[in-house]
C-alpha positions in Angstrom: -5.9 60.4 155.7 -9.5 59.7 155.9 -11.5 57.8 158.4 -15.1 56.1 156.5 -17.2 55.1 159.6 -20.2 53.9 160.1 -23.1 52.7 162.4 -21.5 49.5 162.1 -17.6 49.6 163.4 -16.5 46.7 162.0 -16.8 48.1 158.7 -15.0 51.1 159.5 -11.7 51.8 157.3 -8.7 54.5 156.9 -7.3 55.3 153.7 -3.7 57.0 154.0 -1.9 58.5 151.3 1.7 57.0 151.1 4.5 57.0 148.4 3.3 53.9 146.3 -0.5 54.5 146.3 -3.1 54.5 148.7 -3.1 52.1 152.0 -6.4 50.9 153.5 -6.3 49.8 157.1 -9.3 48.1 158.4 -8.3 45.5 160.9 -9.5 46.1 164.4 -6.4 46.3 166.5 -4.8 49.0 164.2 -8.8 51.2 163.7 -8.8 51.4 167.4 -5.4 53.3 167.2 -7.1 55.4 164.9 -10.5 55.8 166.7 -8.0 57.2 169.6 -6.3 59.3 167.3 -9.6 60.7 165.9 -11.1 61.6 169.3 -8.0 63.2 170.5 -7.7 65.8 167.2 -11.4 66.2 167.7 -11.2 66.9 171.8 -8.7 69.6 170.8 -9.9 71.3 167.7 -12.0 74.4 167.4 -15.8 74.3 166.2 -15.7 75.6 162.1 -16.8 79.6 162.6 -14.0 79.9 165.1 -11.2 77.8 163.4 -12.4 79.8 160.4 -12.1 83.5 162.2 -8.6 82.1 163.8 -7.0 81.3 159.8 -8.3 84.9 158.9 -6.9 86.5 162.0 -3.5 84.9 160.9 -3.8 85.9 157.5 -4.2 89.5 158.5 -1.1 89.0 160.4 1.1 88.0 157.9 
């Protein structure tokens, strides 16, 4: 899945991958879904030098 935003919303779109081919989704009511998604992976996720020195601690686990 990808979200393409930009300084103008409107023109924001999602591309998901499905079984018959890509599917773009750019009408407002189903981007704001998306929007919430977005924010609520990003609130959670780690910065990129510790997400990257978490995969290596699991790696050195296994």
């Amino acid at each position: 899945m990808v979200y393409a935003g930009g300084p103008v919303s409107k023109l924001d779109t999602v591309v998901r991958d499905g079984p018959n081919g890509p599917v773009f989704i750019d009408t407002e009511a189903q981007l704001s879904r998306y929007r919430t998604l977005f924010r609520r992976v990003e609130a959670v996720s780690l910065e990129p030098e510790r997400s990257r020195a978490f995969i290596h601690r699991l790696a050195k686990e296994l």
